[in-house]
SEPAKE-487090 format. One record per residue (C-alpha): residue number from 1; residue in three letters; x, y, z. Coordinates in steps of 0.1 Angstrom, whole numbers. Layout:
+-----+--------+-------+-------+-------+
! num ! residu !     u !     v !     w !
+-----+--------+-------+-------+-------+
! NUM !    ala !     X !     Y !     Z !
...
+-----+--------+-------+-------+-------+
END
This chain:
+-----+--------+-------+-------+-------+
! num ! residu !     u !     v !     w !
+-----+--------+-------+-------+-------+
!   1 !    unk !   797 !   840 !  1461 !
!   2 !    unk !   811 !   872 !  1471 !
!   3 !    unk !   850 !   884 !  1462 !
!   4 !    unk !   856 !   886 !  1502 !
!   5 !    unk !   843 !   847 !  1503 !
!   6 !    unk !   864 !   836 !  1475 !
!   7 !    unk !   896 !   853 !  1490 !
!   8 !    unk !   889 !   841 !  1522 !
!   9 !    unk !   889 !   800 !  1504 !
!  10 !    unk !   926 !   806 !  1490 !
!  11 !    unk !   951 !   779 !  1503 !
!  12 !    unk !   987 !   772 !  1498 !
!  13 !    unk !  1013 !   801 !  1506 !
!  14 !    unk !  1004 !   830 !  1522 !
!  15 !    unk !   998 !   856 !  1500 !
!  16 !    unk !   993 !   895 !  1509 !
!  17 !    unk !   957 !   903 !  1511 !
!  18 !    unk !   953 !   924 !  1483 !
!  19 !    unk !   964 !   898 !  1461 !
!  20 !    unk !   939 !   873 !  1474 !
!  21 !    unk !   913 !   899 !  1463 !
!  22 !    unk !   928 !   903 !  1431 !
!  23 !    unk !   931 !   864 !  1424 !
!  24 !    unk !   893 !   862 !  1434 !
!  25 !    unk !   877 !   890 !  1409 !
!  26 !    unk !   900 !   874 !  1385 !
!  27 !    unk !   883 !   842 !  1387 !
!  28 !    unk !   849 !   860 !  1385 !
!  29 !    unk !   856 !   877 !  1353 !
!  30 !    unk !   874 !   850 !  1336 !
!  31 !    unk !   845 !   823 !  1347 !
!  32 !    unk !   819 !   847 !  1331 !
!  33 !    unk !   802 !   859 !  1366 !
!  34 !    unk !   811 !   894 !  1360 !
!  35 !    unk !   799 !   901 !  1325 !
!  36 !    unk !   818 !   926 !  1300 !
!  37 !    unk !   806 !   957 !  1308 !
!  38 !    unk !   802 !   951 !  1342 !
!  39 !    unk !   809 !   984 !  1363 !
!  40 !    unk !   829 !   977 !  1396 !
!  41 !    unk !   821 !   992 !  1429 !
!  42 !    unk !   843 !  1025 !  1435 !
!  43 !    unk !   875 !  1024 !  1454 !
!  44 !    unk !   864 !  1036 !  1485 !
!  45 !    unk !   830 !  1009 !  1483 !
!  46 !    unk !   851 !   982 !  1477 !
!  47 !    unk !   875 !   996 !  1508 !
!  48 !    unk !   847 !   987 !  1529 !
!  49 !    unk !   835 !   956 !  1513 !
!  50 !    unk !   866 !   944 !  1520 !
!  51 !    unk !   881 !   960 !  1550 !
!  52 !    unk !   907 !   969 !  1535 !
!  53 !    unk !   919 !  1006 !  1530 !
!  54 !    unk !   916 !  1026 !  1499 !
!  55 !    unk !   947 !  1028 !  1488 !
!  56 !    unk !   952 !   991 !  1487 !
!  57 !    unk !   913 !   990 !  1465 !
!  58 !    unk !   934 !  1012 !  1443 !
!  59 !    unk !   960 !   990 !  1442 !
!  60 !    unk !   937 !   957 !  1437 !
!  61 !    unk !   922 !   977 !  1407 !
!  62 !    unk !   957 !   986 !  1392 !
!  63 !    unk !   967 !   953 !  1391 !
!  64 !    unk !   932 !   943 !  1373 !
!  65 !    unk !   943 !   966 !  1350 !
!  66 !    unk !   977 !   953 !  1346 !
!  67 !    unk !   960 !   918 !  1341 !
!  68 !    unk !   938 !   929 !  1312 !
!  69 !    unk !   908 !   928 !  1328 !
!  70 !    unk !   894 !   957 !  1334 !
!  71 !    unk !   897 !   992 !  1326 !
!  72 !    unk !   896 !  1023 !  1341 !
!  73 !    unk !   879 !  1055 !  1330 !
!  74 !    unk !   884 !  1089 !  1344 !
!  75 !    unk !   854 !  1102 !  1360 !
!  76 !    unk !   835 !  1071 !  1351 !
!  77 !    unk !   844 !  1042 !  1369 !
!  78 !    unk !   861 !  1005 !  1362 !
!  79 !    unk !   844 !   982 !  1338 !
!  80 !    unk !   852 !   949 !  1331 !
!  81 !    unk !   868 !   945 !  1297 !
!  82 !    unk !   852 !   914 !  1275 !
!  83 !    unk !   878 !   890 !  1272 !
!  84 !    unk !   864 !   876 !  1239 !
!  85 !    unk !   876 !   903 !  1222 !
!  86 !    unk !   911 !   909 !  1208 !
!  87 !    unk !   940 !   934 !  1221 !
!  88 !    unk !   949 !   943 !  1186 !
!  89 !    unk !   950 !   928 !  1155 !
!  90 !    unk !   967 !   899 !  1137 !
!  91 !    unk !   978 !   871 !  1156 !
!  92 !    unk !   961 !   886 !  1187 !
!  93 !    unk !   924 !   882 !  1166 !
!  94 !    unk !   901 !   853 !  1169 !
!  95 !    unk !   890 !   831 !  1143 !
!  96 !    unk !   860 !   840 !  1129 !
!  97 !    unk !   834 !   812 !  1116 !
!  98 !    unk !   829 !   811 !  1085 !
!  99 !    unk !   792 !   823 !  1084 !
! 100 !    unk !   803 !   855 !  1105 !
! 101 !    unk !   806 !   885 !  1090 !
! 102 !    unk !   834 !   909 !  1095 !
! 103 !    unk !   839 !   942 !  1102 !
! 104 !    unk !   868 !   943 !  1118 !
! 105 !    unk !   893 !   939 !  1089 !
! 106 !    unk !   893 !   954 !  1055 !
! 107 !    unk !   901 !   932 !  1030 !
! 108 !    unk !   880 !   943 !   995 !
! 109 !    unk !   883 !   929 !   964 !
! 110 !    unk !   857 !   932 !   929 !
! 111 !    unk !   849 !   908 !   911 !
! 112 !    unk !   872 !   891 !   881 !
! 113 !    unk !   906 !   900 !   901 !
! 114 !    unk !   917 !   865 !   901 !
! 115 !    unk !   910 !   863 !   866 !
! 116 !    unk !   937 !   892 !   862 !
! 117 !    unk !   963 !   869 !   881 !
! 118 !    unk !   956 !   838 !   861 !
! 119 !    unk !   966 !   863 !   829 !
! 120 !    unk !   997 !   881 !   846 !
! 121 !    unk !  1013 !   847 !   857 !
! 122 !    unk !  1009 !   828 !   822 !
! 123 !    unk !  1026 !   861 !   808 !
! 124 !    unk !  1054 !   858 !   835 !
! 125 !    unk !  1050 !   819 !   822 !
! 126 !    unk !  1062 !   831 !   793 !
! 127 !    unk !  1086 !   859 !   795 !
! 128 !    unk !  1122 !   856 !   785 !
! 129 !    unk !  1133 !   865 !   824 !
! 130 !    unk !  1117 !   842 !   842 !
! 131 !    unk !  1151 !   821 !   856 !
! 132 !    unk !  1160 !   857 !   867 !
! 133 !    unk !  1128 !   855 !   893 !
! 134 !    unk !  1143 !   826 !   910 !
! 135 !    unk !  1175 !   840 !   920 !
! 136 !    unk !  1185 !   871 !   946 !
! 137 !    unk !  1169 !   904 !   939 !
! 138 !    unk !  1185 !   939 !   949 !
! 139 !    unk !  1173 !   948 !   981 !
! 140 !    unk !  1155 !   975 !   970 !
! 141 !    unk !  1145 !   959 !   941 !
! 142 !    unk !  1149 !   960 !   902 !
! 143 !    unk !  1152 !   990 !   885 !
! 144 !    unk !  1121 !   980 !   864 !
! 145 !    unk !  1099 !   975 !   898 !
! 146 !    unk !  1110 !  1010 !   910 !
! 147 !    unk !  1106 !  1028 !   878 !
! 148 !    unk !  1070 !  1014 !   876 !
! 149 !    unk !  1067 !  1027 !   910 !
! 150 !    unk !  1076 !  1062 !   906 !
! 151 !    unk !  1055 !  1068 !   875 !
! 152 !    unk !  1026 !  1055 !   896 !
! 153 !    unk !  1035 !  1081 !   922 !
! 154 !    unk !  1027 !  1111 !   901 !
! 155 !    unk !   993 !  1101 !   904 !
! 156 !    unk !   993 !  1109 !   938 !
! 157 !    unk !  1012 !  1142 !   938 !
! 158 !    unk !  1048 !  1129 !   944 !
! 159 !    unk !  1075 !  1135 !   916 !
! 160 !    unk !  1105 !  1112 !   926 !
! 161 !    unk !  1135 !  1091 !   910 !
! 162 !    unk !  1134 !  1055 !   912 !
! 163 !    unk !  1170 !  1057 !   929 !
! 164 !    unk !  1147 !  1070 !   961 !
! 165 !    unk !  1123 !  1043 !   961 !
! 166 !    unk !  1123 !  1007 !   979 !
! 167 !    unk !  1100 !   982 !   972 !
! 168 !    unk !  1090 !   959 !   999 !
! 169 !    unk !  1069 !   935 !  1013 !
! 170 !    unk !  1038 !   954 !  1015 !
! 171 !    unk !  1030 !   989 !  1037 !
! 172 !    unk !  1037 !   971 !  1070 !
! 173 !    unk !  1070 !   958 !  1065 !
! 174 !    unk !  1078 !   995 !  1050 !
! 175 !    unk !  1070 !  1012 !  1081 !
! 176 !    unk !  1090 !   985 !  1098 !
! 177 !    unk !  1121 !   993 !  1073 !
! 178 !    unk !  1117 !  1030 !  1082 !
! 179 !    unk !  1121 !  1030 !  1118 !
! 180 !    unk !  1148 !  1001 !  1118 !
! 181 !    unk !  1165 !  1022 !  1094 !
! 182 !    unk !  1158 !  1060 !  1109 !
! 183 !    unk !  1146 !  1054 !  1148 !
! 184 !    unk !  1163 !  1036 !  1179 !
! 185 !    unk !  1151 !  1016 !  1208 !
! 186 !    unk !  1133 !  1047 !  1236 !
! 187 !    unk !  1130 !  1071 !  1210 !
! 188 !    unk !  1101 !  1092 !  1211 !
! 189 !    unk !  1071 !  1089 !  1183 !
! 190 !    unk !  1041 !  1111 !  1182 !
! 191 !    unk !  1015 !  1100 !  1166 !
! 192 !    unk !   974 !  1107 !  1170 !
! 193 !    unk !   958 !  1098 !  1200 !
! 194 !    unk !   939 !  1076 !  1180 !
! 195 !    unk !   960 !  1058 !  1152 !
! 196 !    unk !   964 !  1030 !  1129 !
! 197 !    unk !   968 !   997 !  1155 !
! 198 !    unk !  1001 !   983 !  1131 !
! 199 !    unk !  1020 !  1012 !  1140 !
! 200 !    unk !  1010 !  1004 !  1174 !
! 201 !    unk !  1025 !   968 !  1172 !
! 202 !    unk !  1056 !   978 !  1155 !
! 203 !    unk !  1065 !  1005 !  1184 !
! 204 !    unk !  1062 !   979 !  1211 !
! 205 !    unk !  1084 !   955 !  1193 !
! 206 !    unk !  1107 !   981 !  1187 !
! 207 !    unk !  1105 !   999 !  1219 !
! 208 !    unk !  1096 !  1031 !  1207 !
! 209 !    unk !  1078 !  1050 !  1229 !
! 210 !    unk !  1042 !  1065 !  1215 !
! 211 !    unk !  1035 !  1101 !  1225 !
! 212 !    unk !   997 !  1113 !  1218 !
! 213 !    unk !   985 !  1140 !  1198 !
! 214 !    unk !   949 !  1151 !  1206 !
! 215 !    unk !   928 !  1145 !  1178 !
! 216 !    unk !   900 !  1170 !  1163 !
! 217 !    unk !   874 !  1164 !  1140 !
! 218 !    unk !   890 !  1173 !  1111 !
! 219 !    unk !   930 !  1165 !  1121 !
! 220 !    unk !   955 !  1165 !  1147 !
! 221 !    unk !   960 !  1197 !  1172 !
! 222 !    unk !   990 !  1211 !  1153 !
! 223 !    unk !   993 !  1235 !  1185 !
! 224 !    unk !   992 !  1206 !  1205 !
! 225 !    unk !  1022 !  1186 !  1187 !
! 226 !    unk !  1045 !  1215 !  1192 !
! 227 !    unk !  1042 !  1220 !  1230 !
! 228 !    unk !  1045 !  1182 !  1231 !
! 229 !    unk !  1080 !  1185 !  1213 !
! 230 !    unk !  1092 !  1218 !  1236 !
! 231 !    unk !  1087 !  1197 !  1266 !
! 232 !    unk !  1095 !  1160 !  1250 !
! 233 !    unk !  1118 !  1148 !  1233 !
! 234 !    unk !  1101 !  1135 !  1199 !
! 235 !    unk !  1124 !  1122 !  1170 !
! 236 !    unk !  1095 !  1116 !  1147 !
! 237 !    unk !  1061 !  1119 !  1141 !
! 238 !    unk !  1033 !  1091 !  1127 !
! 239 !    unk !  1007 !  1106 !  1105 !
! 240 !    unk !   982 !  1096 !  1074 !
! 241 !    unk !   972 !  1127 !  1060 !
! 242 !    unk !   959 !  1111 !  1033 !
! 243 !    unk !   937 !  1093 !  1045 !
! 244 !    unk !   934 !  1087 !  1087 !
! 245 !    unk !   926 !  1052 !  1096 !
! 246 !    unk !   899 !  1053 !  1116 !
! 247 !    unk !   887 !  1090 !  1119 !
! 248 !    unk !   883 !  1095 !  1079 !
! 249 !    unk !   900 !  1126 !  1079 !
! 250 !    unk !   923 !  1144 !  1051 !
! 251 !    unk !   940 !  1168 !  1062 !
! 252 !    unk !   937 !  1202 !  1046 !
! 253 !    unk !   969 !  1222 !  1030 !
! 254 !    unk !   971 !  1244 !  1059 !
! 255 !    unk !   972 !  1220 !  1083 !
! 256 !    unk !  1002 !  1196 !  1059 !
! 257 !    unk !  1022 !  1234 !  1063 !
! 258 !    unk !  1016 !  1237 !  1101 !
! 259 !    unk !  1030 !  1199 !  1104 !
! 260 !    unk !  1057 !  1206 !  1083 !
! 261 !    unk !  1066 !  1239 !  1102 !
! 262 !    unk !  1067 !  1223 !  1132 !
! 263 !    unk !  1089 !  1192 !  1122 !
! 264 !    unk !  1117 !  1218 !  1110 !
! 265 !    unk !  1116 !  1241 !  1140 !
! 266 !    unk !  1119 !  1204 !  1163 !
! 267 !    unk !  1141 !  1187 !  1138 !
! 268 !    unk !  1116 !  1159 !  1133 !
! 269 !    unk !  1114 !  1132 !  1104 !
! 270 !    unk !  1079 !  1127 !  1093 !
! 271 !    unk !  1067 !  1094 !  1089 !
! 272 !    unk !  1033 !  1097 !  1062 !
! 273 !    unk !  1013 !  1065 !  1060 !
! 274 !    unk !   993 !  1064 !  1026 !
! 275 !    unk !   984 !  1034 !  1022 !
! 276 !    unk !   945 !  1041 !  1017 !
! 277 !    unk !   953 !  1076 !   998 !
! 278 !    unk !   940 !  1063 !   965 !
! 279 !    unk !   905 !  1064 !   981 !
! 280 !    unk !   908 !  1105 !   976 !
! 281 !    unk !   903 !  1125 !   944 !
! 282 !    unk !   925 !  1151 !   939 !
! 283 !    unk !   937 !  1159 !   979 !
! 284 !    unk !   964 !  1185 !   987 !
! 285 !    unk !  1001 !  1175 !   981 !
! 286 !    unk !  1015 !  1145 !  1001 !
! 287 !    unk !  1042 !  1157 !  1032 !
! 288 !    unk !  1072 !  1141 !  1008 !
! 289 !    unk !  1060 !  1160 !   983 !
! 290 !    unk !  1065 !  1192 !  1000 !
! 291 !    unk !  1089 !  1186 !  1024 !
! 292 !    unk !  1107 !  1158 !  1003 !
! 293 !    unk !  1140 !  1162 !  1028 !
! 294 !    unk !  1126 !  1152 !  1059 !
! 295 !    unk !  1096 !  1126 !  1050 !
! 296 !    unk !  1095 !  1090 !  1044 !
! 297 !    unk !  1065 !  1077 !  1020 !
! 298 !    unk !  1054 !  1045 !  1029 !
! 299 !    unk !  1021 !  1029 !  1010 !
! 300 !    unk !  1016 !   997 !   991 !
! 301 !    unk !   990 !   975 !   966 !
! 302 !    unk !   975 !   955 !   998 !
! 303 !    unk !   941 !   977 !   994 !
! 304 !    unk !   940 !   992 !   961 !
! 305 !    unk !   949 !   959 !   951 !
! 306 !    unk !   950 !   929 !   970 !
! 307 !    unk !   963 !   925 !  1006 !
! 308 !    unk !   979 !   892 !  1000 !
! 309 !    unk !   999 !   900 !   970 !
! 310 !    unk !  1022 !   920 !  1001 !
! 311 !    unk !  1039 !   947 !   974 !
! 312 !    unk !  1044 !   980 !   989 !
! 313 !    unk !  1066 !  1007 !   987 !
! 314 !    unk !  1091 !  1035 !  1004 !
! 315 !    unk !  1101 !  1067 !   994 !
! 316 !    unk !  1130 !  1087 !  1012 !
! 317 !    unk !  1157 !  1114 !  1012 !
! 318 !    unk !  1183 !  1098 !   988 !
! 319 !    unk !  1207 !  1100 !  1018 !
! 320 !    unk !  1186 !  1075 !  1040 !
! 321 !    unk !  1185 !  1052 !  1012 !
! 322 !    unk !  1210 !  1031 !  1021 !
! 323 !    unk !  1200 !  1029 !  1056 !
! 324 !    unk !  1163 !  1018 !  1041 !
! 325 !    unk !  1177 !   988 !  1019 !
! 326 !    unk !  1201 !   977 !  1049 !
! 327 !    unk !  1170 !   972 !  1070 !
! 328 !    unk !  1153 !   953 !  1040 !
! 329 !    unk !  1186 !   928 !  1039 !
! 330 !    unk !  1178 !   925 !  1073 !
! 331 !    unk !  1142 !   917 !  1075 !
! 332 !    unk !  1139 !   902 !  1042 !
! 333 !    unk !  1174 !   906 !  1020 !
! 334 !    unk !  1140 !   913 !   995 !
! 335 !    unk !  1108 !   914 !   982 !
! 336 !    unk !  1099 !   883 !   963 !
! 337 !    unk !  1104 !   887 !   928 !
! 338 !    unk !  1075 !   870 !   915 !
! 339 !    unk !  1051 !   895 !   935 !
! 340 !    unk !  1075 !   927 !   926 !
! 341 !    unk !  1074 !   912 !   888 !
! 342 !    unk !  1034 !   910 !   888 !
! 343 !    unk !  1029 !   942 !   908 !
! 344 !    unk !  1052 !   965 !   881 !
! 345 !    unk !  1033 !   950 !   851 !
! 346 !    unk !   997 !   963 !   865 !
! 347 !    unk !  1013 !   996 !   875 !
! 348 !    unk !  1025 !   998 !   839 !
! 349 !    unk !   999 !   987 !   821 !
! 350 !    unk !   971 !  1003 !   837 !
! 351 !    unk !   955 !   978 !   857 !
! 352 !    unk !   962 !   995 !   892 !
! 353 !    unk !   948 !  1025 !   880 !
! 354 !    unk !   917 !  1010 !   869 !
! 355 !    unk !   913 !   986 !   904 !
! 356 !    unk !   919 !  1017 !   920 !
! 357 !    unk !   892 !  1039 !   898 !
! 358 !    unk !   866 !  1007 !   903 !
! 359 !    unk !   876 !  1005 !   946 !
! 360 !    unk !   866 !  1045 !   947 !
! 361 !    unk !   838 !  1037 !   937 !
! 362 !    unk !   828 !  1005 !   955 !
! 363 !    unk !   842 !  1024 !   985 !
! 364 !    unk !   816 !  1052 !   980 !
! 365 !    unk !   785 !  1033 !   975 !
! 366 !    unk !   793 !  1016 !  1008 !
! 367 !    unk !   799 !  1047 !  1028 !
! 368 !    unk !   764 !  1057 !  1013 !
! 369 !    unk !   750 !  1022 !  1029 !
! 370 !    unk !   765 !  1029 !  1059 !
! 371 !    unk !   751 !  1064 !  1065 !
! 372 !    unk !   721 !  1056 !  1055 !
! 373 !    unk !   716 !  1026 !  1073 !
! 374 !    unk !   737 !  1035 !  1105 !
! 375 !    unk !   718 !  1070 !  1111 !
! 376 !    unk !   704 !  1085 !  1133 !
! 377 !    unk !   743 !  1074 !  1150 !
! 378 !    unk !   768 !  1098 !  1151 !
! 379 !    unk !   792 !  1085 !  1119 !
! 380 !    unk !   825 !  1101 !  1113 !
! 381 !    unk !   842 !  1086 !  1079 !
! 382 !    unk !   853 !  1102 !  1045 !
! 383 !    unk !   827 !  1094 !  1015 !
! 384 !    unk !   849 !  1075 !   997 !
! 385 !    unk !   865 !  1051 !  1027 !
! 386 !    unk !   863 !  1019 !  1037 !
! 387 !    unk !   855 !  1021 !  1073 !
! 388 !    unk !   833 !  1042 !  1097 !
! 389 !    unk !   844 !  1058 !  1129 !
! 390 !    unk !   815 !  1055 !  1158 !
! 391 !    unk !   816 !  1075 !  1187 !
! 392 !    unk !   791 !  1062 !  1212 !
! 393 !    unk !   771 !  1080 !  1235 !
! 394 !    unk !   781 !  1086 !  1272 !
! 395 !    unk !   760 !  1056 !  1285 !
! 396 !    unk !   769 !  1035 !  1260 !
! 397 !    unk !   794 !  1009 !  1264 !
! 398 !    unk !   819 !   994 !  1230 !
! 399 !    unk !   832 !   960 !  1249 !
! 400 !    unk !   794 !   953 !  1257 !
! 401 !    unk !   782 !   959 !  1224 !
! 402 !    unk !   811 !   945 !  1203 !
! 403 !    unk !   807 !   917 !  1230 !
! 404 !    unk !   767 !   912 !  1220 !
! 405 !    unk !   773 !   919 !  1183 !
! 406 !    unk !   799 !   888 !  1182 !
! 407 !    unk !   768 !   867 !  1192 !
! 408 !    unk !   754 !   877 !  1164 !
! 409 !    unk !   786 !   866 !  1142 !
! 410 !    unk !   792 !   903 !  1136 !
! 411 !    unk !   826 !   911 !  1145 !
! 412 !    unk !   835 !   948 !  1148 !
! 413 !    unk !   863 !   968 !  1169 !
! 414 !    unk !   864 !   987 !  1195 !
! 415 !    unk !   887 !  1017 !  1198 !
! 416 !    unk !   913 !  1000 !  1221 !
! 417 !    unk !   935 !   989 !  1193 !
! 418 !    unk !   939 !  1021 !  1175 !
! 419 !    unk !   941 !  1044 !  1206 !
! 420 !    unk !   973 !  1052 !  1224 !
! 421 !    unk !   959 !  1067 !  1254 !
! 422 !    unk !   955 !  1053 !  1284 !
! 423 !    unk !   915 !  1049 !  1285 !
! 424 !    unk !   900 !  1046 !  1252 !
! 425 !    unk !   873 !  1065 !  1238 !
! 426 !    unk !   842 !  1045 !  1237 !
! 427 !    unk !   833 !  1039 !  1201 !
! 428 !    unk !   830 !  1015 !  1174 !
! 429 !    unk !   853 !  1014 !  1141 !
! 430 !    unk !   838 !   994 !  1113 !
! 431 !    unk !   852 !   980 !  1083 !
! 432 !    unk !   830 !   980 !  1055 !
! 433 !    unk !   851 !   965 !  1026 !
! 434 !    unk !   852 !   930 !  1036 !
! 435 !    unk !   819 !   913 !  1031 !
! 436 !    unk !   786 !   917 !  1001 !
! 437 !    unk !   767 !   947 !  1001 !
! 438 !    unk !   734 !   930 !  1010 !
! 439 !    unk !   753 !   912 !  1036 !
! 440 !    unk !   767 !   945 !  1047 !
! 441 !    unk !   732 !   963 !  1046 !
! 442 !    unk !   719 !   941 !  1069 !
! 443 !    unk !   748 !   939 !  1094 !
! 444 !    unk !   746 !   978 !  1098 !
! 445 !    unk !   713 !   972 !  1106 !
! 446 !    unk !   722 !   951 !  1136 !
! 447 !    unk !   749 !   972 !  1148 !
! 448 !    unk !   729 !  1003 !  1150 !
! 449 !    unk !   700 !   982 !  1168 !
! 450 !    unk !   727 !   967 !  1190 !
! 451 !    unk !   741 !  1000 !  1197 !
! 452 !    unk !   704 !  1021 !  1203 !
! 453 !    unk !   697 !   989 !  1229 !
! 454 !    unk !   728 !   992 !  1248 !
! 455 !    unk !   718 !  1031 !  1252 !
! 456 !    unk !   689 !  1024 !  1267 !
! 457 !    unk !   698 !   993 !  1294 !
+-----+--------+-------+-------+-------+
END
């Protein structure tokens, strides 16, 4: 059945015609007959499939759009976006079986770490301030927890007091403190045209308003941000120059001083994401380090340890600090004590150095599985990350293939929750920490077969 014959079957209350054609594609892709992938005739075909006049095929295809259910790309065409795939993350992602394997999310772990938690809590069990874990905890935390913090720090190229440092529940909820605490409801953010989807997710909850760098292979266009900030205006801007999730990038020292140039001549605040810097040996200085006035730190233990102990951790200008552990009251009034208490003993006793030392490593082999297996594909990751950036070729198509790999119980993402564009690039982002290396082996090995048949429908 055509779209004209279903609109022309539509009873009840009159409705303009161009909704009648939207309310009938819509029934076609959500029924299955138009396939993910699925390119739609152009604007001016479907004008006179229809009888209708172009601007009113734009309009049915805006509304699509608007719906979720297709997408439009310039100087391509409209495609019908697989609705068994997620938006974004979290909440918004299916349940996966439990035979599937994923590459979507990142969660890795080695072997004997819940052998490590049995021995911290039967310590705690037995410490002489246990009662104290049970009752109300500064908002920013105990001096202990934020002492153990800012030694770990140096390791990563940041000298700071523990008077500047917040502990909190875990990277996300610290990026959530910072812009409660710094930003306000249609202020402007500029982050990279393709950036980390929980930043993404925060801004629309807080109605910030995302304004995209273009990316390069090797960082943002510097240039770029600064003619965005003479001509908008940007109150902060989102970056992980330590290490980007997805492109794999670090940034080089040259381009930390352009950023940080161009923040002071626009009177930005920097907002630097490290939560998978540990990966890196030896990079250039962190932003705070540098330009310790106008950054705010966020990272946490969620990788380099484990993502559901939710410890994390925010460094800022002294004179935001009060702001910061306001918006933890808030959210929170604190990070549990328990996870604080068990988080500060393995930064002081060297078990987070070692997890992070033994993840490097683990995190390395895997990027060597993945190039290996995933070439001739072009791959864009760092050697020592957990996750491989895709870009697919021009006939290729990421809902299709994410859409056949899911038959497969391979779940991977496409770019659409990382990019802040309006038509994401077509490419597929992989996680590699979550899953055996065996396992992982031979999942590669599907996606690039998936990937090289797609090319060549």
């Amino acid at each position: 059945m055509t779209v004209k014959e279903l609109s022309c079957i539509q009873s009840g209350v009159p409705t303009a015609r161009y909704k009648r054609i939207v309310d009938a594609f819509a029934v076609e892709i959500r029924t299955g007959r138009l396939s993910a992938g699925t390119q739609l005739p152009t604007h001016r075909d479907l004008a006179a499939r229809e009888g209708i006049a172009v601007v009113t095929a734009s309009r049915v295809y805006a509304e699509l759009e608007a719906m979720g259910l297709v997408s439009r790309e310039q100087g391509r065409g409209t495609f019908v976006r697989d609705l068994a795939l997620p938006p974004g993350h979290g909440i918004d992602q299916h349940a996966l079986t439990a035979d599937a394997v994923d590459l979507n999310f990142n969660y890795p772990a080695l072997p004997g770490q819940a052998d490590l938690l049995r021995q911290a809590l039967r310590e705690l069990a037995g410490s002489g301030d246990l009662e104290a874990l049970l009752r109300y905890q500064p908002h920013g935390g105990r001096d202990r927890d934020r002492a153990a913090v800012a030694t770990h720090l140096l390791s990563r190229g940041l000298d700071v007091t523990p008077d500047r440092v917040a502990v909190v529940n875990g990277a996300q909820h610290g990026l959530t403190v910072t812009a409660l605490a710094t930003l306000r409801p249609g202020d402007v953010v500029a982050a990279d045209a393709v950036t980390y989807p929980g930043f993404k997710v925060l801004a629309e909850a807080l109605h910030l308003e995302l304004a995209s760098i273009p990316v390069t292979l090797t960082g943002p266009d510097v240039d770029a941000l600064d003619r965005l900030c003479r001509c908008r205006p940007v109150r902060a801007v989102y970056a992980m120059p330590t290490l980007h999730n997805p492109l794999g990038w670090v940034m080089n020292s040259k381009v930390r001083r352009h950023v940080i140039g161009v923040a002071r001549r626009h009177g930005l605040l920097l907002i630097e994401d490290a939560s998978y810097a540990y990966l890196v040996d030896s990079p250039p200085p962190p932003l705070a380090a540098t330009a310790p006035d106008i950054t705010v730190y966020v990272s946490g233990l969620s990788k380099n340890v484990a993502t559901g102990l939710r410890v994390g951790f925010v460094v800022a200008p002294r004179e935001r600090m009060r702001a910061i552990e306001r918006a933890i009251r808030a959210t929170t009034w604190n990070t549990p004590a328990l996870t604080a208490a068990i988080a500060a003993r393995w930064l002081e006793d060297g078990t987070v150095a070692r997890l992070e030392a033994d993840k490097r490593a683990d995190a390395t082999l895997r990027q060597t599985i993945a190039r290996e297996t995933l070439q001739p594909l072009e791959q864009l990751a760092h050697p020592a990350s957990y996750f491989t950036w895709l870009p697919l070729p021009d006939n290729a198509r990421a809902d299709r293939i994410a859409a056949t790999l899911a038959t497969s119980q391979i779940s991977v993402s496409t770019a659409g929750p990382f990019a802040i564009t309006v038509n994401p690039p077509q490419a597929i982002r992989l996680a590699l920490g979550s899953t055996t290396l065996s396992t992982l082996a031979d999942a590669l090995t599907t996606v690039r077969r998936t990937i090289e048949d797609d090319v060549c429908r």
